[in-house]
C-alpha positions as a Markdown table, in Angstrom:
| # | Residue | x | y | z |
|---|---|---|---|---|
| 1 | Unk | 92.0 | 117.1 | 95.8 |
| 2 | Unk | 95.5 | 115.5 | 95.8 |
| 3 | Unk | 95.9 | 111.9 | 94.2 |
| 4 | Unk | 99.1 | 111.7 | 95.2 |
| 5 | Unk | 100.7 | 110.0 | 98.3 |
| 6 | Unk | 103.0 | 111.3 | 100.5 |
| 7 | Unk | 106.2 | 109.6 | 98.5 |
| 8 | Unk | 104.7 | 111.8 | 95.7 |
| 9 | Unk | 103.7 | 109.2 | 93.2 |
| 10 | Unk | 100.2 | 108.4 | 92.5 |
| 11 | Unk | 98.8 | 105.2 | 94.4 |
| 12 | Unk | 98.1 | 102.1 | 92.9 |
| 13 | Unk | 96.8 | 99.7 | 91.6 |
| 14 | Unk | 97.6 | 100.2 | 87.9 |
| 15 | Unk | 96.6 | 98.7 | 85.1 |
| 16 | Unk | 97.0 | 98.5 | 81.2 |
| 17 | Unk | 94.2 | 100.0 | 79.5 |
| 18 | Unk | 94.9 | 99.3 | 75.9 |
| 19 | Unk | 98.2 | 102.1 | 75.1 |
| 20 | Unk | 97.7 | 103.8 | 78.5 |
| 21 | Unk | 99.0 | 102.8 | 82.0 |
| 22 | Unk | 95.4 | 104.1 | 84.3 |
| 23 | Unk | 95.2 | 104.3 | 88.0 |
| 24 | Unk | 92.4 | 101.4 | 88.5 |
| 25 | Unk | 91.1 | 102.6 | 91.8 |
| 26 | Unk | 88.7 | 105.6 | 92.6 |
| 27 | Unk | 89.6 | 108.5 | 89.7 |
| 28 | Unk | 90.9 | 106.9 | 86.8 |
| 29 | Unk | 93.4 | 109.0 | 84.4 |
| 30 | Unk | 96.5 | 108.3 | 82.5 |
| 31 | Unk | 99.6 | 107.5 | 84.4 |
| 32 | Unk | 101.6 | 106.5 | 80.8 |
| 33 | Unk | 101.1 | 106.3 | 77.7 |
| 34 | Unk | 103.1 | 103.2 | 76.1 |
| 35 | Unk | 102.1 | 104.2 | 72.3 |
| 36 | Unk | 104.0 | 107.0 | 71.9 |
| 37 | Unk | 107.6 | 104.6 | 71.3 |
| 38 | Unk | 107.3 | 104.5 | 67.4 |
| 39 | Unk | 110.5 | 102.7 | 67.5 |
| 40 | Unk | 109.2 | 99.7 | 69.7 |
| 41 | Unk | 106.9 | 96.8 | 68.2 |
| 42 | Unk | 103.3 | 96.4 | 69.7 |
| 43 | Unk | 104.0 | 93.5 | 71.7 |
| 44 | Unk | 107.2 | 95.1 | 73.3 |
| 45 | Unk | 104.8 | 98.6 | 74.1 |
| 46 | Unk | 102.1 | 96.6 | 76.0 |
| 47 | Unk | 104.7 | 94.4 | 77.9 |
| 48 | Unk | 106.4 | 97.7 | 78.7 |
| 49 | Unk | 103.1 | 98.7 | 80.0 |
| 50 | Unk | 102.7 | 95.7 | 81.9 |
| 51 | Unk | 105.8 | 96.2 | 83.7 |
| 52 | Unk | 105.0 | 100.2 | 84.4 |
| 53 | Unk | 101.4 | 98.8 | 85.5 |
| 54 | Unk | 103.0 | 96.4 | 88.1 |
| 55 | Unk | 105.8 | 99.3 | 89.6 |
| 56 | Unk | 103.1 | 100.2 | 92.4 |
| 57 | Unk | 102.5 | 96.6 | 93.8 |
| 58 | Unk | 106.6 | 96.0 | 93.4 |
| 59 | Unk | 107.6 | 98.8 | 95.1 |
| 60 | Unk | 104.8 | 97.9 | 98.2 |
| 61 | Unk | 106.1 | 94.2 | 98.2 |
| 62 | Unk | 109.8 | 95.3 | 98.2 |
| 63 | Unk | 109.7 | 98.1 | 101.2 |
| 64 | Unk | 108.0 | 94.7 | 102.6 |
| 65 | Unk | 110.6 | 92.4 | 102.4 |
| 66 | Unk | 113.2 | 95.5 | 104.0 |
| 67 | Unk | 110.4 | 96.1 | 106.5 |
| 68 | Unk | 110.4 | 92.4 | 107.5 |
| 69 | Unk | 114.2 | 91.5 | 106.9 |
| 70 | Unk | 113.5 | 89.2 | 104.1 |
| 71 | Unk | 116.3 | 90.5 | 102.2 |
| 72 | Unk | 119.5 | 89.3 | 101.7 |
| 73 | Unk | 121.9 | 92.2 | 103.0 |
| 74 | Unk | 123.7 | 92.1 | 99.5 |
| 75 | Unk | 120.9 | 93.7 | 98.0 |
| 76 | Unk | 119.8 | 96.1 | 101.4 |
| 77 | Unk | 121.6 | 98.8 | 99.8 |
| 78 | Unk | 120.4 | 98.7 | 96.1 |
| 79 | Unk | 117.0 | 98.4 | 97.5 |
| 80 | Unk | 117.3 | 101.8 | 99.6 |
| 81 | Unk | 118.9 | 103.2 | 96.5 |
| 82 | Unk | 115.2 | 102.5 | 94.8 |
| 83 | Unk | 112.9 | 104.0 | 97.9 |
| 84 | Unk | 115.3 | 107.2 | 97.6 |
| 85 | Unk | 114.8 | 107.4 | 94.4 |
| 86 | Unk | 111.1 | 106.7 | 94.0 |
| 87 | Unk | 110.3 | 109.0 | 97.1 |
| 88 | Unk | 112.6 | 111.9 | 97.0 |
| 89 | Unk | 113.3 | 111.7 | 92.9 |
């Protein structure tokens, strides 16, 4: 059984889950673990994990807004710089 989609990333939605970043649908597991940045303080490692929570819902709304030429063409490239990225690493 693969959990992964065909961009190679595992499908949202996300959520925080005290330290850890969990897939919230169906099989839940650790995605991140936002605890392990001794460095950071507390409140900077669950807004962090907030933000790595979110990427899956971003990433949908902003293939979205290419898909339905809501974007400004000054940021059409940068934005096709990010789907390469995200689905070919």
């Amino acid at each position: 059984m693969t959990t992964q989609t065909t961009q190679g990333y595992t499908p949202g939605p996300w959520k925080l889950s005290g330290w850890l970043v969990c897939r919230d649908k169906g099989i839940k597991y650790a995605i991140a673990d936002v605890m392990t940045t001794a460095a950071l303080s507390d409140t900077e490692k669950k807004a962090n994990g907030r933000l790595i929570a979110a990427a899956p819902k971003m990433y949908e709304l902003l293939l979205e807004c290419m898909h339905d030429n809501r974007v400004p063409i000054k940021y059409a490239k940068e934005i096709l710089e990010i789907k390469k990225e995200v689905e070919n690493g």
